[in-house]
Structures are given as C-alpha cells and as structure tokens.
PDB file with SEQRES, HELIX, SHEET and CRYST1 records, atoms N, CA, C and O in Angstrom:
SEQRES   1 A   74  UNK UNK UNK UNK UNK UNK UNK UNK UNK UNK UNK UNK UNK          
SEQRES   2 A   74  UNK UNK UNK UNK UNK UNK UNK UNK UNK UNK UNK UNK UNK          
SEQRES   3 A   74  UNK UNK UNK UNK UNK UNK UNK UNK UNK UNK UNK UNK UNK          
SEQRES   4 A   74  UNK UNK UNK UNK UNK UNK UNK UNK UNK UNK UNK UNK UNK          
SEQRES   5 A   74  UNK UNK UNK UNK UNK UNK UNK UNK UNK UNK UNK UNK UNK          
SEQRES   6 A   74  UNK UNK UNK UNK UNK UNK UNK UNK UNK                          
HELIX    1 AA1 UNK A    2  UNK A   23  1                                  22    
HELIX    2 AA2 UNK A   27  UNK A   69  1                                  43    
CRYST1    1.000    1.000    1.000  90.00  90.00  90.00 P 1           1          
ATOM      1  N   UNK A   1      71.464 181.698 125.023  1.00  0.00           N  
ATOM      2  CA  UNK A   1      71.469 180.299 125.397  1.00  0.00           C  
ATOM      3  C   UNK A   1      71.062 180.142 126.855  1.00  0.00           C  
ATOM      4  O   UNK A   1      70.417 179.202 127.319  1.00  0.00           O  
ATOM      5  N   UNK A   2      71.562 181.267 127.547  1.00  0.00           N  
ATOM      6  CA  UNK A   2      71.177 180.952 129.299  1.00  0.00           C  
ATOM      7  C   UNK A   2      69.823 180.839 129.524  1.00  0.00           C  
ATOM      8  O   UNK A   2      69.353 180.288 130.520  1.00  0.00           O  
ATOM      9  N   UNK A   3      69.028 181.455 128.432  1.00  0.00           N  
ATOM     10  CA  UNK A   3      67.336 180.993 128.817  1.00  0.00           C  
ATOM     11  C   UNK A   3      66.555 180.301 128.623  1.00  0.00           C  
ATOM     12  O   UNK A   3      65.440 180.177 129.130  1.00  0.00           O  
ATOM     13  N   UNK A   4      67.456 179.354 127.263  1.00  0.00           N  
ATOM     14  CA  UNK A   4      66.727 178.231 127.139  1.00  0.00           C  
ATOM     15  C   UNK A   4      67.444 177.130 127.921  1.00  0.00           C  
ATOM     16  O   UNK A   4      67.011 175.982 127.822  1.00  0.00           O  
ATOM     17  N   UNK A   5      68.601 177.413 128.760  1.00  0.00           N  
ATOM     18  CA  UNK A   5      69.096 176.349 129.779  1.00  0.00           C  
ATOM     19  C   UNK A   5      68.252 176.388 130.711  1.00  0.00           C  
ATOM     20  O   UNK A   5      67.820 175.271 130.998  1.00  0.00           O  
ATOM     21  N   UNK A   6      67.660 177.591 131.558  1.00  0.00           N  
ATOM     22  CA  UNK A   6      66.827 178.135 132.446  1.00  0.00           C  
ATOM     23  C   UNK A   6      65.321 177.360 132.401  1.00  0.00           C  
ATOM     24  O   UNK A   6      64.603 176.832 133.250  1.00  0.00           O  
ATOM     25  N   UNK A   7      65.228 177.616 130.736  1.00  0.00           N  
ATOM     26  CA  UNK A   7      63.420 176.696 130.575  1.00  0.00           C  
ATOM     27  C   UNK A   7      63.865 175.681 130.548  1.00  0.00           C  
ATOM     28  O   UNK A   7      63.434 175.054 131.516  1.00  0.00           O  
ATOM     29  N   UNK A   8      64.538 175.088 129.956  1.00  0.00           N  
ATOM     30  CA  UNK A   8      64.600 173.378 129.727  1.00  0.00           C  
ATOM     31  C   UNK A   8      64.786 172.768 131.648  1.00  0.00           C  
ATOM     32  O   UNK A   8      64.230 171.720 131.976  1.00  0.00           O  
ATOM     33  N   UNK A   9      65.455 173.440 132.500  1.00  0.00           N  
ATOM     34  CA  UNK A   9      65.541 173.109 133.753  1.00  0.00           C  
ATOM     35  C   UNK A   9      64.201 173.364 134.051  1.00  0.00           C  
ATOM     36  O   UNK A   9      63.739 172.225 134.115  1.00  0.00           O  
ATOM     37  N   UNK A  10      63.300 174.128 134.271  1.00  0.00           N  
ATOM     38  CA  UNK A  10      62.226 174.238 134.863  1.00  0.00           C  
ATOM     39  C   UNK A  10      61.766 173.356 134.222  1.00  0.00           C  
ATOM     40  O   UNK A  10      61.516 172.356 134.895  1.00  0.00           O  
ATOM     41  N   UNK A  11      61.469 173.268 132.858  1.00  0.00           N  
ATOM     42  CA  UNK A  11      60.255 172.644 132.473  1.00  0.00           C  
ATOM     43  C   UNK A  11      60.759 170.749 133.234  1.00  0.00           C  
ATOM     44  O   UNK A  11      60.030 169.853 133.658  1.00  0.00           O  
ATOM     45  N   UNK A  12      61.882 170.812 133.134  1.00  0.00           N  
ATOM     46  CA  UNK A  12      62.290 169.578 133.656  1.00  0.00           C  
ATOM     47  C   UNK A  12      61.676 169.298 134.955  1.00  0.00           C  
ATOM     48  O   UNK A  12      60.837 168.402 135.040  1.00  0.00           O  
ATOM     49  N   UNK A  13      62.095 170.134 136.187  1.00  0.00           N  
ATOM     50  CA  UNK A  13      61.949 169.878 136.926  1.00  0.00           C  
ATOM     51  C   UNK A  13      59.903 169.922 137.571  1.00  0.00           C  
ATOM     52  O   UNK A  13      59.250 169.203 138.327  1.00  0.00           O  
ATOM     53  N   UNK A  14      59.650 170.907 136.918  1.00  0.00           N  
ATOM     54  CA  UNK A  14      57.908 170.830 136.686  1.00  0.00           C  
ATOM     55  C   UNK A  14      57.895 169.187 136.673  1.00  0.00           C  
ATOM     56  O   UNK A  14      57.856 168.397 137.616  1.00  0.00           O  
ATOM     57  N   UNK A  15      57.929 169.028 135.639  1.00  0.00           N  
ATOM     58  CA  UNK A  15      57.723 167.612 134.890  1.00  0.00           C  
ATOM     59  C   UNK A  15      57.686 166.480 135.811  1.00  0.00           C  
ATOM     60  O   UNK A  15      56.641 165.938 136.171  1.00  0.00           O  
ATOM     61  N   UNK A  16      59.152 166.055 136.275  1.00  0.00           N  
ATOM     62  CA  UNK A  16      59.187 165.574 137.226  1.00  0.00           C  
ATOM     63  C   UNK A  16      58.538 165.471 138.294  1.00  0.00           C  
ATOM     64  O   UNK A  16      58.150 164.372 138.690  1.00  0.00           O  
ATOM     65  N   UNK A  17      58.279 166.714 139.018  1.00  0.00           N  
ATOM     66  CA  UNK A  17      57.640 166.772 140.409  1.00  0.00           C  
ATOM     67  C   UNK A  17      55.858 166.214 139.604  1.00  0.00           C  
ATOM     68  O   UNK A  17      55.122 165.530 140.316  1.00  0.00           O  
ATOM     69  N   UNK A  18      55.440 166.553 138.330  1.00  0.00           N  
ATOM     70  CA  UNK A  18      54.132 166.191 138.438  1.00  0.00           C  
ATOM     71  C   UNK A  18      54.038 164.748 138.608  1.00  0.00           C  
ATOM     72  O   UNK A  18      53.106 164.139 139.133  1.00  0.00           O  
ATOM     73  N   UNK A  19      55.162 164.241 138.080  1.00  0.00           N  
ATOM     74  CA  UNK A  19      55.106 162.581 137.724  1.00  0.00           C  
ATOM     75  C   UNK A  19      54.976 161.727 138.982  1.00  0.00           C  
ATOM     76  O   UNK A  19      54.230 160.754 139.097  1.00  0.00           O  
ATOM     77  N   UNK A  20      55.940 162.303 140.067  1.00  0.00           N  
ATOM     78  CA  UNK A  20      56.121 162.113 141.013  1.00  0.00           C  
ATOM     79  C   UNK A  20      54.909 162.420 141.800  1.00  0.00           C  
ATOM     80  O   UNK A  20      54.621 161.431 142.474  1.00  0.00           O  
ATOM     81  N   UNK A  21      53.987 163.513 142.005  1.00  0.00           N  
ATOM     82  CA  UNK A  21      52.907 163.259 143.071  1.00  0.00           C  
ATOM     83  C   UNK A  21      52.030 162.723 142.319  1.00  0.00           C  
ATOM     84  O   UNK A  21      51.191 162.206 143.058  1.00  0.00           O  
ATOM     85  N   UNK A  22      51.707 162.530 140.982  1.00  0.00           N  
ATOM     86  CA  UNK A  22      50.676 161.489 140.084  1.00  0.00           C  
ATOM     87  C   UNK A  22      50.988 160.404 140.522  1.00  0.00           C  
ATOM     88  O   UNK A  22      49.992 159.855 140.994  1.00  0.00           O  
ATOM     89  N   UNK A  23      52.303 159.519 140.649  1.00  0.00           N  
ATOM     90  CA  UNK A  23      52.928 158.466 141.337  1.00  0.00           C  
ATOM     91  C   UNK A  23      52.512 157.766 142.047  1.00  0.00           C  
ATOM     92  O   UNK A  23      52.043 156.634 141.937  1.00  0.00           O  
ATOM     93  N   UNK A  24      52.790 158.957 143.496  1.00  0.00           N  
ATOM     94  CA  UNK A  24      52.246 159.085 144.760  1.00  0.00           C  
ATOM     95  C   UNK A  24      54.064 158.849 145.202  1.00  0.00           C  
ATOM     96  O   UNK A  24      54.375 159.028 146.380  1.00  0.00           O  
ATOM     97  N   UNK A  25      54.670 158.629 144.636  1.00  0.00           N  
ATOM     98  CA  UNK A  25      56.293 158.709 145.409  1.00  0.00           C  
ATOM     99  C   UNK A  25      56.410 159.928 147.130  1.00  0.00           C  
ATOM    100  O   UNK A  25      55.890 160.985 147.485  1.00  0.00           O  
ATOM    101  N   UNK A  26      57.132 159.207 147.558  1.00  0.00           N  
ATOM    102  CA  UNK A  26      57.611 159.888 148.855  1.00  0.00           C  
ATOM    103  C   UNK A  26      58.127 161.523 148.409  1.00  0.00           C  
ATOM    104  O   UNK A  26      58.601 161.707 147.288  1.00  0.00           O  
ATOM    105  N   UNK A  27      58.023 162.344 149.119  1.00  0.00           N  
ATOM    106  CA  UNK A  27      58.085 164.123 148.909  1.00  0.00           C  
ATOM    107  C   UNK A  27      59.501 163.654 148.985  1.00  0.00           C  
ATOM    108  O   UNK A  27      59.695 163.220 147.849  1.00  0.00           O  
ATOM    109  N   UNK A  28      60.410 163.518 149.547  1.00  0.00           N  
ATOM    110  CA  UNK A  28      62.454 163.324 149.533  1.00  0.00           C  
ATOM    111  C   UNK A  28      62.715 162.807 148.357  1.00  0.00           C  
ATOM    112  O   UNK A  28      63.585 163.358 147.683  1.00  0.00           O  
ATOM    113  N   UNK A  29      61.942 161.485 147.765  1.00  0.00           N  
ATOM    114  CA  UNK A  29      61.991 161.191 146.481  1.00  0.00           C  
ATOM    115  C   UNK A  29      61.582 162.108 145.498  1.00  0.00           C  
ATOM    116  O   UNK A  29      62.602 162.436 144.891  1.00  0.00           O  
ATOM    117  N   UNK A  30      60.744 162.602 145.102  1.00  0.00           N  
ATOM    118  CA  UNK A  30      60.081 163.636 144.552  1.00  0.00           C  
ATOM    119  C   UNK A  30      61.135 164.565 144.276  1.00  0.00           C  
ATOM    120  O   UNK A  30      61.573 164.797 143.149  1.00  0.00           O  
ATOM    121  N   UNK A  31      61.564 165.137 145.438  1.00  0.00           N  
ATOM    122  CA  UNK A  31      62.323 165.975 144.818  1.00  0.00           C  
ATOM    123  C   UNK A  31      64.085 165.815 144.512  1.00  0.00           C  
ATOM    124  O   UNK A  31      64.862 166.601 143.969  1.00  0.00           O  
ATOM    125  N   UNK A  32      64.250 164.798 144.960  1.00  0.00           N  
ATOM    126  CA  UNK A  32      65.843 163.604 144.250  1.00  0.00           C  
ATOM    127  C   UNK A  32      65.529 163.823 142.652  1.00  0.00           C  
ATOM    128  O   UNK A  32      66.260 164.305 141.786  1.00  0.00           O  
ATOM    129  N   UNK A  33      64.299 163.347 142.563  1.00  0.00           N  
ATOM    130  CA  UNK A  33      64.077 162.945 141.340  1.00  0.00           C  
ATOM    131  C   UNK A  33      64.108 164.480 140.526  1.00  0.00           C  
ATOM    132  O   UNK A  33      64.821 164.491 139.523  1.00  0.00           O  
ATOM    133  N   UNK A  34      63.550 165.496 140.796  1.00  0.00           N  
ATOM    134  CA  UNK A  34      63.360 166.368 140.209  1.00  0.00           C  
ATOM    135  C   UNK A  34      64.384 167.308 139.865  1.00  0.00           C  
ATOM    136  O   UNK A  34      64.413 168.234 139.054  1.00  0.00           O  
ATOM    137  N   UNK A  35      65.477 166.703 140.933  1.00  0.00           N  
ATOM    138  CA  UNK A  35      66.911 167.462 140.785  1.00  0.00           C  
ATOM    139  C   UNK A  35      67.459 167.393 139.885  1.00  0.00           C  
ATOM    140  O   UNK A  35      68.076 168.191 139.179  1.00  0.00           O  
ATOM    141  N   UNK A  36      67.237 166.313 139.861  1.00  0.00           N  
ATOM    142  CA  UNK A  36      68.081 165.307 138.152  1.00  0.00           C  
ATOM    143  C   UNK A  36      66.931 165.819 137.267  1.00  0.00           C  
ATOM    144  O   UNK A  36      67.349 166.700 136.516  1.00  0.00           O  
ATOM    145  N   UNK A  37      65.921 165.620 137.144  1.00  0.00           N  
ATOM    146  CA  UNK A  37      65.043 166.363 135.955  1.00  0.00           C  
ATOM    147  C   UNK A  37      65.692 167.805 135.654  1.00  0.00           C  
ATOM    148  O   UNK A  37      66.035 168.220 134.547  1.00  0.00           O  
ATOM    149  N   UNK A  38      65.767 168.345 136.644  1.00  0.00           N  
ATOM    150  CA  UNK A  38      66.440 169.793 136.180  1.00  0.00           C  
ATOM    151  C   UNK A  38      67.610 169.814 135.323  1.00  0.00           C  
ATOM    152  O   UNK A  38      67.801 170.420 134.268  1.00  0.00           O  
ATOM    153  N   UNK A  39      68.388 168.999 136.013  1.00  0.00           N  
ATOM    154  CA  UNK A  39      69.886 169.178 135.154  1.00  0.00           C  
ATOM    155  C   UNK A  39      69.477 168.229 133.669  1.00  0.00           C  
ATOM    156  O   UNK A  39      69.901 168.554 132.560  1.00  0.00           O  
ATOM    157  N   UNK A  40      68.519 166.935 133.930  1.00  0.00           N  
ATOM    158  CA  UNK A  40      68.552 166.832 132.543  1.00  0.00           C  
ATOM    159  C   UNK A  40      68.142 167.824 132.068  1.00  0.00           C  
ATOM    160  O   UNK A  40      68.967 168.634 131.646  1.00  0.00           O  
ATOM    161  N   UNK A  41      67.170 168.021 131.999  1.00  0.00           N  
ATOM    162  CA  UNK A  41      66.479 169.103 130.985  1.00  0.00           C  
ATOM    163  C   UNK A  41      67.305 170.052 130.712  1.00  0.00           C  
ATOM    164  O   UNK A  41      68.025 169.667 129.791  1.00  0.00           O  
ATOM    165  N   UNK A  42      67.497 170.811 130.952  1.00  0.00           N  
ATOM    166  CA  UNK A  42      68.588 171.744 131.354  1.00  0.00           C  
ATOM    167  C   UNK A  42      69.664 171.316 130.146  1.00  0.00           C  
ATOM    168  O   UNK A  42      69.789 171.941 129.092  1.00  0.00           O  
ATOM    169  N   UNK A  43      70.455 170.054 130.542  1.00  0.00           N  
ATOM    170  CA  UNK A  43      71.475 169.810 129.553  1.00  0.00           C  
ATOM    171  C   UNK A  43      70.758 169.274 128.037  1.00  0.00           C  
ATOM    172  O   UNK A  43      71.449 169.409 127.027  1.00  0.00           O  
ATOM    173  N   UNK A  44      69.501 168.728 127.921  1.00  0.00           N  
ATOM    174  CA  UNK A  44      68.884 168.550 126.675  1.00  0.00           C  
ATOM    175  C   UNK A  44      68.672 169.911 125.958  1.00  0.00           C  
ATOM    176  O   UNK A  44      68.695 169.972 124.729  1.00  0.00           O  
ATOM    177  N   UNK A  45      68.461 171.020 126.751  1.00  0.00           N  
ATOM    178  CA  UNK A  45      67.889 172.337 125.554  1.00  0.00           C  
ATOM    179  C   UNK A  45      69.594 172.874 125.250  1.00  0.00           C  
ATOM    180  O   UNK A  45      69.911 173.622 124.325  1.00  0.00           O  
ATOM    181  N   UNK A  46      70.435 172.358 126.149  1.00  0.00           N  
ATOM    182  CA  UNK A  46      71.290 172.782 125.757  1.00  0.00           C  
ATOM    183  C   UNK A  46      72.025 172.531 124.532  1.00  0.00           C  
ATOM    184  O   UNK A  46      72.457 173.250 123.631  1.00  0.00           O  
ATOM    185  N   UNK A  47      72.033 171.079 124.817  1.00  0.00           N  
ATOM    186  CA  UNK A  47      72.216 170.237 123.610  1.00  0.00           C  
ATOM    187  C   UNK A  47      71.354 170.294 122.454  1.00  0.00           C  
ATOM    188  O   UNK A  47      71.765 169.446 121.661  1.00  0.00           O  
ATOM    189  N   UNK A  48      70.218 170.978 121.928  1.00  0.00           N  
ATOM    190  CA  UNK A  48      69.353 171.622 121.105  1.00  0.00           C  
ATOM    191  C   UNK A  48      69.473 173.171 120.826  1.00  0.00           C  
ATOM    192  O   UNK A  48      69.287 173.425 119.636  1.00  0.00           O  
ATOM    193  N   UNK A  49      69.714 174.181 121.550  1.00  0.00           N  
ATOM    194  CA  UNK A  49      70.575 174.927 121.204  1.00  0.00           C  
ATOM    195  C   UNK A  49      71.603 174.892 120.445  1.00  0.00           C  
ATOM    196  O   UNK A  49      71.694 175.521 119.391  1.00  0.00           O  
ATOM    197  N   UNK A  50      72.608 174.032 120.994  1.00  0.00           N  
ATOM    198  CA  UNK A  50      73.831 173.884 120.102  1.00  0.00           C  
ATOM    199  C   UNK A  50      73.868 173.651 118.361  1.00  0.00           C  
ATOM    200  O   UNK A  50      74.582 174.137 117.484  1.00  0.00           O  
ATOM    201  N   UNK A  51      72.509 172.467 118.331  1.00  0.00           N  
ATOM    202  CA  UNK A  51      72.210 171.937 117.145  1.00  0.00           C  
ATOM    203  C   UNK A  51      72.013 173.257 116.230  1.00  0.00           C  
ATOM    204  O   UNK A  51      72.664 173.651 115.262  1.00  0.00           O  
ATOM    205  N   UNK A  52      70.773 173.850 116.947  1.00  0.00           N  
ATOM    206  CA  UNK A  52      70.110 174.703 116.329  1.00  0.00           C  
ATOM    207  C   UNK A  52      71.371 176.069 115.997  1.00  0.00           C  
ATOM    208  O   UNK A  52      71.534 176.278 114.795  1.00  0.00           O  
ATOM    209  N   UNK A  53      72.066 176.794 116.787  1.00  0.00           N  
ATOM    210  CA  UNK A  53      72.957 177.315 116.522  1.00  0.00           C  
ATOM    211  C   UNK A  53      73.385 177.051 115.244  1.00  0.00           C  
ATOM    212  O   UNK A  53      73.045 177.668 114.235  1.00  0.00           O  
ATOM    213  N   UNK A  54      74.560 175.600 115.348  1.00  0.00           N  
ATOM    214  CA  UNK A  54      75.447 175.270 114.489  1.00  0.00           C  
ATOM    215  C   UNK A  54      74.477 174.974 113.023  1.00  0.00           C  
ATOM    216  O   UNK A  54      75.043 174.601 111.995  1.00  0.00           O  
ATOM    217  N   UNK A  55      73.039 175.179 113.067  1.00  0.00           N  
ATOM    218  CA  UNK A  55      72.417 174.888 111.661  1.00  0.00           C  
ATOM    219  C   UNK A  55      72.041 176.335 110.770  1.00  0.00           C  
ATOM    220  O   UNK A  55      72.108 176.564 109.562  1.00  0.00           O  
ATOM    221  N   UNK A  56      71.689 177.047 111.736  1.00  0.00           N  
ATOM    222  CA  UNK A  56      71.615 178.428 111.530  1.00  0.00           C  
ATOM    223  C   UNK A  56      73.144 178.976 111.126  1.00  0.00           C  
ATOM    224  O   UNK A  56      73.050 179.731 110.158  1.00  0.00           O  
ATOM    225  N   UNK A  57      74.398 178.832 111.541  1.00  0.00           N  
ATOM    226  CA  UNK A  57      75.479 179.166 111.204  1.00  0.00           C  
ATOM    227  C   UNK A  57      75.847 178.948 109.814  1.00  0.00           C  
ATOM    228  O   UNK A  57      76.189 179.667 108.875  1.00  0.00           O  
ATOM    229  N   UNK A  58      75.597 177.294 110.075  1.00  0.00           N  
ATOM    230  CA  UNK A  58      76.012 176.901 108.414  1.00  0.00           C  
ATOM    231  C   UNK A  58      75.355 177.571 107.114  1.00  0.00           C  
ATOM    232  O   UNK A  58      75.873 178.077 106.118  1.00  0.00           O  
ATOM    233  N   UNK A  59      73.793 177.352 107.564  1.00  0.00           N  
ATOM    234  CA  UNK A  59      72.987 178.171 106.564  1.00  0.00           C  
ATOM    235  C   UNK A  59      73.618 179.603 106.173  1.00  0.00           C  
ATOM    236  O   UNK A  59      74.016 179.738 105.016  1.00  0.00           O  
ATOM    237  N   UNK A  60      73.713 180.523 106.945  1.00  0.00           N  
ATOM    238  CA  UNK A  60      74.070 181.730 106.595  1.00  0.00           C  
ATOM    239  C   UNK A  60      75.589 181.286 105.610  1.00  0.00           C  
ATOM    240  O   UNK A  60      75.914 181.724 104.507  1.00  0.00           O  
ATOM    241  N   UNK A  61      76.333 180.238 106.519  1.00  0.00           N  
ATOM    242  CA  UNK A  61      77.701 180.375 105.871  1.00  0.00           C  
ATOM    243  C   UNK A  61      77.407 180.261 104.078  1.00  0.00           C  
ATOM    244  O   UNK A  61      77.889 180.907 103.149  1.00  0.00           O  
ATOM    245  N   UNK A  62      76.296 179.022 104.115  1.00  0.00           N  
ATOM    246  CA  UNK A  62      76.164 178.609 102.917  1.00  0.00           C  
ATOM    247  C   UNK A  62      75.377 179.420 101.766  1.00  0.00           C  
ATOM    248  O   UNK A  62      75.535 179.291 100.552  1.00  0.00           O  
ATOM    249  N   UNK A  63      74.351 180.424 102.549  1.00  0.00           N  
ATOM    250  CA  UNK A  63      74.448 181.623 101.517  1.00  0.00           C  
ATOM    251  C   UNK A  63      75.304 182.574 101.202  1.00  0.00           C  
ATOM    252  O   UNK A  63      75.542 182.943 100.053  1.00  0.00           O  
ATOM    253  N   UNK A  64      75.760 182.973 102.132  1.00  0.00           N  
ATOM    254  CA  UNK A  64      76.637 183.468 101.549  1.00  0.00           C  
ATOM    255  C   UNK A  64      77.890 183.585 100.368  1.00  0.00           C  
ATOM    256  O   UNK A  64      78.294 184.462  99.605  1.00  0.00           O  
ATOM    257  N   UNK A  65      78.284 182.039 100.716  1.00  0.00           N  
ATOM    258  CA  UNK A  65      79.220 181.363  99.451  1.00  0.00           C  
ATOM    259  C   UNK A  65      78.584 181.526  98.227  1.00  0.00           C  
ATOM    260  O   UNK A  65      79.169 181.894  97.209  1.00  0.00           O  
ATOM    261  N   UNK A  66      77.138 181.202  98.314  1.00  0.00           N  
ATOM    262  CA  UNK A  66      76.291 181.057  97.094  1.00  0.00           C  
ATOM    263  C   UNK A  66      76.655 182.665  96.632  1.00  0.00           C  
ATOM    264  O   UNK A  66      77.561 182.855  95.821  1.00  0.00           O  
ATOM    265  N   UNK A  67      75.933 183.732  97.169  1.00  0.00           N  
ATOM    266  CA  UNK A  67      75.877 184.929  96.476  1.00  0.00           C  
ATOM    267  C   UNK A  67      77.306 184.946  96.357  1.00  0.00           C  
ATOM    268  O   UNK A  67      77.566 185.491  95.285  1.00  0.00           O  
ATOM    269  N   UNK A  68      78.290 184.627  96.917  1.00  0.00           N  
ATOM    270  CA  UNK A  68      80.314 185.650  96.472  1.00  0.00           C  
ATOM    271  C   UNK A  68      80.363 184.817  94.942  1.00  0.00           C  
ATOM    272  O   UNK A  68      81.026 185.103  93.945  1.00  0.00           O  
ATOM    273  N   UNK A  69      79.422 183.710  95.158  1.00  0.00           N  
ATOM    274  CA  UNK A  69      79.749 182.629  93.508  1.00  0.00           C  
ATOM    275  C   UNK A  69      79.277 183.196  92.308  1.00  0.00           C  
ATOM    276  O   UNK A  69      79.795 183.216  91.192  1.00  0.00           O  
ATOM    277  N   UNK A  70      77.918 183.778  92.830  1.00  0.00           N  
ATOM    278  CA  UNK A  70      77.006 184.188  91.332  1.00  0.00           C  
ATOM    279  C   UNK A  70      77.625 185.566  91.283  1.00  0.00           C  
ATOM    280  O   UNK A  70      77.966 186.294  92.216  1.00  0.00           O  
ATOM    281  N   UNK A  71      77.686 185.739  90.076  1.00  0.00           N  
ATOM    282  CA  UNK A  71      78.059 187.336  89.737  1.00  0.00           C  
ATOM    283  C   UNK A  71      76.652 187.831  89.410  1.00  0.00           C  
ATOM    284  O   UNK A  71      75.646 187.338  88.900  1.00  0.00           O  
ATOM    285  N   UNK A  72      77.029 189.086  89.951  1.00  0.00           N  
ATOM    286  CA  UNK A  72      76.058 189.837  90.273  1.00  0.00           C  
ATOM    287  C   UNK A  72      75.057 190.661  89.138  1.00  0.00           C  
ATOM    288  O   UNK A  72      75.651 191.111  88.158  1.00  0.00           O  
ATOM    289  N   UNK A  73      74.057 190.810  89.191  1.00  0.00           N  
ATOM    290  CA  UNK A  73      73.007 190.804  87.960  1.00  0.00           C  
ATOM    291  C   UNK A  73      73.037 192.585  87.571  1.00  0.00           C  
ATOM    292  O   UNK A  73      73.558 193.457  88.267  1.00  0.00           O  
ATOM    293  N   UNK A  74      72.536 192.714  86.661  1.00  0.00           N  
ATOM    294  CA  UNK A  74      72.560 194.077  86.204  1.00  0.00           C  
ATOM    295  C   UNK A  74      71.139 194.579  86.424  1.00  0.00           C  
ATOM    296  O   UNK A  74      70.839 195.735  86.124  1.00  0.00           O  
TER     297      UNK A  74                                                      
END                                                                             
C-alpha cells in the first residue's frame, strides 16, 4: 500500500504544479496548491487501495466457500 500512497502523492502533486504554471499562478501559490494535491492524491489511491483490497479479499473468501460447498469430483 505505501507505494501506491507514494504514486498517488506524486502524481498529485505533478498535476498540480502543471496546472498551476499552465495558469500562470504565483510560484508560493503553486506550490500551497500542490501541497494539498499531494495529500489529496495520496489519500485518493489510498482510498482505492482499500476498495481494491477489500474486493480481492471477498473474492477469494467467496471461492473458497464455493469449493468447501461442492463435494469434490472423482
């Protein structure tokens, strides 16, 4: 999980700073702004991680139940 917290911050903060000199915003602004891009981003892959985790979990949980159900073939 720490590396997609790691990309989602960069790519955030990338992002930001491009928006910002495309803009033309002040460089102090620019990078205010990009601070907060980081932590969003950052907390969005996190929050997509989690998803993705908890879907992958279930799945396995839910095969598994399946095969303990079917008896097993000859």
């Amino acid at each position: 999980m720490r590396y997609f917290v790691l990309l989602g911050g960069s790519v955030g903060f990338a992002l930001t700073i491009a928006l910002g000199v495309l803009t033309g915003q002040e460089p102090s602004r620019i990078l205010l702004n990009s601070g907060v891009g980081c932590l969003v981003g950052a907390y969005v892959m996190k929050v997509f991680w989690t998803v993705m985790a908890r879907c992958v979990r279930n799945a396995h949980a839910e095969k598994a139940r399946v095969a303990a159900a079917t008896p097993p073939s000859r």
